[in-house]
C-alpha positions as CSV (number, residue, x, y, z in Angstrom):
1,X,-4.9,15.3,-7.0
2,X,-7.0,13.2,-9.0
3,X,-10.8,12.8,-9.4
4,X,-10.5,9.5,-10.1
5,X,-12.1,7.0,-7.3
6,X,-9.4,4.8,-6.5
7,X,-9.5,1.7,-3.6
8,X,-6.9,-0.7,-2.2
9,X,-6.9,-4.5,-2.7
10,X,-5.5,-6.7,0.4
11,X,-5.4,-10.4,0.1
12,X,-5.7,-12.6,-3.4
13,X,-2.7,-13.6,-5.3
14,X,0.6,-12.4,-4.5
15,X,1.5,-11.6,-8.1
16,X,-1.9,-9.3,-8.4
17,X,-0.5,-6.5,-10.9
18,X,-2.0,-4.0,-9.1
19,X,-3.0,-3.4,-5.8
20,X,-4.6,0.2,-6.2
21,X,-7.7,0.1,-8.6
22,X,-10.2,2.1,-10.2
23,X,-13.2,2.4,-8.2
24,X,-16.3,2.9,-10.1
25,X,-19.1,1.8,-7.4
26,X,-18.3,3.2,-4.2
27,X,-19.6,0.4,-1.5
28,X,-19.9,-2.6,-4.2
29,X,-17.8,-5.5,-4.8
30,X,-14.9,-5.3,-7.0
31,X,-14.0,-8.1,-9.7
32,X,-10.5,-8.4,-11.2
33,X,-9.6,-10.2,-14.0
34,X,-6.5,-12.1,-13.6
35,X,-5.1,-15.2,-15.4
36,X,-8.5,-16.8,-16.9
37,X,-10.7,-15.9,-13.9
38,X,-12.1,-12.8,-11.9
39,X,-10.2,-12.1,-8.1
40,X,-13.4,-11.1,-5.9
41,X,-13.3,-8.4,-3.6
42,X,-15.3,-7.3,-0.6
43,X,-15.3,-3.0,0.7
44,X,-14.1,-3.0,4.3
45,X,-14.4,-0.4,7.3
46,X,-10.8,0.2,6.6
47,X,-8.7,2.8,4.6
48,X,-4.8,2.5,4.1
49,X,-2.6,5.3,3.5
50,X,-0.9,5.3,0.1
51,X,1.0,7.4,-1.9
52,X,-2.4,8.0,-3.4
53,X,-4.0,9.1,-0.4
54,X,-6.2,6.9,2.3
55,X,-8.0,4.6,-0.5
56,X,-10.9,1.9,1.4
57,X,-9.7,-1.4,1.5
58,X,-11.1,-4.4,-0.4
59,X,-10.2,-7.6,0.9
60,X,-9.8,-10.8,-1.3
61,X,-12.8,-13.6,-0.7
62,X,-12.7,-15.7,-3.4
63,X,-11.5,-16.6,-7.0
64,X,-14.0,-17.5,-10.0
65,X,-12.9,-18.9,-13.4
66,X,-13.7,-17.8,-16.9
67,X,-16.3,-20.3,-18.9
68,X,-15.2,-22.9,-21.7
């Protein structure tokens, strides 16, 4: 078992490359970057079982681009 904080990403585009993530701020929102933008995610009251464990679930609420 790893030491590593790890969460789960539900929702956002369906060609994400990953859905499990490091976690470095339990509790905070998590931004992705992902074809010339950041994939915004929020920390739910949910965890999902995975063959990493039961990681909390961030769900996908919105999309921002990259400047210029």
């Amino acid at each position: 078992m790893t030491n590593t904080l790890r969460a789960f990403l539900e929702g956002g585009p369906d060609d994400l490359p990953e859905r499990v993530v490091p976690l470095t701020t339990p509790g905070n929102d998590l931004k992705v970057p992902f074809r010339g933008g950041y994939e915004h995610f929020r920390v739910t009251t949910r965890r999902k079982d995975t063959p990493e464990g039961q990681l909390p679930v961030y769900e996908w609420w919105e999309r921002t681009e990259f400047p210029g």
